[in-house]
C-alpha positions in Angstrom: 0.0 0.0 0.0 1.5 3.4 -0.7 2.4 5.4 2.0 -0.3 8.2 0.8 -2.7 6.0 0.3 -2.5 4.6 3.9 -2.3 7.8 5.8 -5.8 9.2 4.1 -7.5 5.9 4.9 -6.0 6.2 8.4 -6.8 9.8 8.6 -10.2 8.9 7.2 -11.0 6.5 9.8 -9.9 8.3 12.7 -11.6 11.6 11.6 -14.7 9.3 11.1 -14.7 7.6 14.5 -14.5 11.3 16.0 -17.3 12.9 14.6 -19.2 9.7 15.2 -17.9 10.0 18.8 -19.2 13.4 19.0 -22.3 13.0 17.1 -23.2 10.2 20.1 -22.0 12.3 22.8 -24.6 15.1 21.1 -27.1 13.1 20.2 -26.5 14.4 16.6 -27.6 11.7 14.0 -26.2 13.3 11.1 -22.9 13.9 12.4 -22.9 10.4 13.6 -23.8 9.7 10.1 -21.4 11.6 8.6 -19.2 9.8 11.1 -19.8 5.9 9.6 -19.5 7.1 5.9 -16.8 9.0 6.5 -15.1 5.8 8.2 -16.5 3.6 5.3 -14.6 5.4 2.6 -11.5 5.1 4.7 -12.1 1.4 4.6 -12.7 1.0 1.0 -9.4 2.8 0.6 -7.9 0.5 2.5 -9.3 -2.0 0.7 -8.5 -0.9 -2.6 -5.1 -0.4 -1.6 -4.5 -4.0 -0.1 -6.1 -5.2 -3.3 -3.4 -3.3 -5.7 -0.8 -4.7 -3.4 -1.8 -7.9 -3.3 -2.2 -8.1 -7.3 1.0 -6.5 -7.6 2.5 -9.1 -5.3 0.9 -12.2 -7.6 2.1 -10.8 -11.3 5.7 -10.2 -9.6 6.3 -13.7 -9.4 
C-alpha cells in the first residue's frame, strides 16, 4: 500500500470515529452519520489499496 494512500485511509477513519464520537455524545444523528461514511470510505481505501498490493505481489512472481 503506498504510503499516501495509507495515511488518508487512516486519517479517514480516525476523523470518522471522532465525529461519530461526537455525534453520540450530542445526540446528533447526522454527524454520527457523517461519522460511519466517513469511516466507510477510509475502509474501501484501504481496501483498494491491499487489493493493488496484493495483485501486484501475484504478477511479480
Amino acid at each position: 500500500m503506498s504510503g499516501t494512500e495509507k495515511t488518508k485511509a487512516a486519517t479517514e477513519q480516525a476523523r470518522g470515529k471522532t465525529k461519530e464520537a461526537i455525534g453520540r455524545m450530542t445526540g446528533n444523528e447526522r454527524l454520527i452519520a457523517e461519522g460511519r461514511a466517513e469511516q466507510a470510505k477510509g475502509d474501501a481505501r484501504e481496501a483498494k489499496e491491499k487489493t493493488k498490493d496484493t495483485l501486484k505481489d501475484t504478477f511479480r512472481h
